[in-house]
C-alpha positions as CSV (number, residue, x, y, z in Angstrom):
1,X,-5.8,-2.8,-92.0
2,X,-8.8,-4.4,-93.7
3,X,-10.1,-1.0,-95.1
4,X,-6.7,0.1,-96.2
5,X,-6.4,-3.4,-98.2
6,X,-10.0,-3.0,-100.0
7,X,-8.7,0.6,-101.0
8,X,-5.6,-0.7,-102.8
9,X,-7.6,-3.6,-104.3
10,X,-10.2,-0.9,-105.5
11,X,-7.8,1.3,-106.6
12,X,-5.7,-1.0,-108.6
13,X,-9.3,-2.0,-110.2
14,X,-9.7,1.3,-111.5
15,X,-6.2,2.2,-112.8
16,X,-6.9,-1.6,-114.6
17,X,-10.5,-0.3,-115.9
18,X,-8.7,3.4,-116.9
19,X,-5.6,1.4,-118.7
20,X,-8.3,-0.5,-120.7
21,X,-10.7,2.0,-121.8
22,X,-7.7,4.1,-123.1
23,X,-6.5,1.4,-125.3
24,X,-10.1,1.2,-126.6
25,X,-10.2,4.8,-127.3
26,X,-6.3,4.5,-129.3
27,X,-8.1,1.6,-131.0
28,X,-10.8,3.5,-132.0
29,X,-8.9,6.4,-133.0
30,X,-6.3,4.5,-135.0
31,X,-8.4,2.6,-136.8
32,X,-10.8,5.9,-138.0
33,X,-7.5,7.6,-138.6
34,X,-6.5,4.6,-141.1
35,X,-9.9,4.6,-142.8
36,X,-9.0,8.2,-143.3
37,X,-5.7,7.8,-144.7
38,X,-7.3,5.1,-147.1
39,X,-9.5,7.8,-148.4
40,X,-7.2,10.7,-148.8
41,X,-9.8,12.4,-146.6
42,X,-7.8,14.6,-143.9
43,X,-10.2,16.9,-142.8
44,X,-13.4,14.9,-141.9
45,X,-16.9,15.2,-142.8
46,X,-18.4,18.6,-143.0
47,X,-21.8,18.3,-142.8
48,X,-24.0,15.7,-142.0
49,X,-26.7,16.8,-144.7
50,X,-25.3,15.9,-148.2
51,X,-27.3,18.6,-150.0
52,X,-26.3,21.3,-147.5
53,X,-24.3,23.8,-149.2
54,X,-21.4,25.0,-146.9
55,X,-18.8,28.0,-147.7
56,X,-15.3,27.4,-148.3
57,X,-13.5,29.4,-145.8
């Protein structure tokens, strides 16, 4: 009975630890999103080297 106990214990630890790093991660998202939508950038950066020419598709 013992084992069984420290295994729900565990186990609800983990779903709590899983519950909070996915709110980080929406956080995260949401708030690069915004910045974003502040910019009227939808599509990201391209390239990491300014002076790097790419095509346009």
């Amino acid at each position: 009975m013992y084992a069984y106990e420290l295994h729900q214990i565990r186990s609800a630890e983990l779903i709590r630890r899983a519950d909070a790093q996915r709110t980080v991660r929406q956080a995260v998202l949401a708030r690069r999103a915004a910045r974003r939508a502040g910019r009227d950038d939808t599509e990201g950066r391209v390239s990491a080297d300014p002076s790097h020419f790419v095509h346009a598709a």
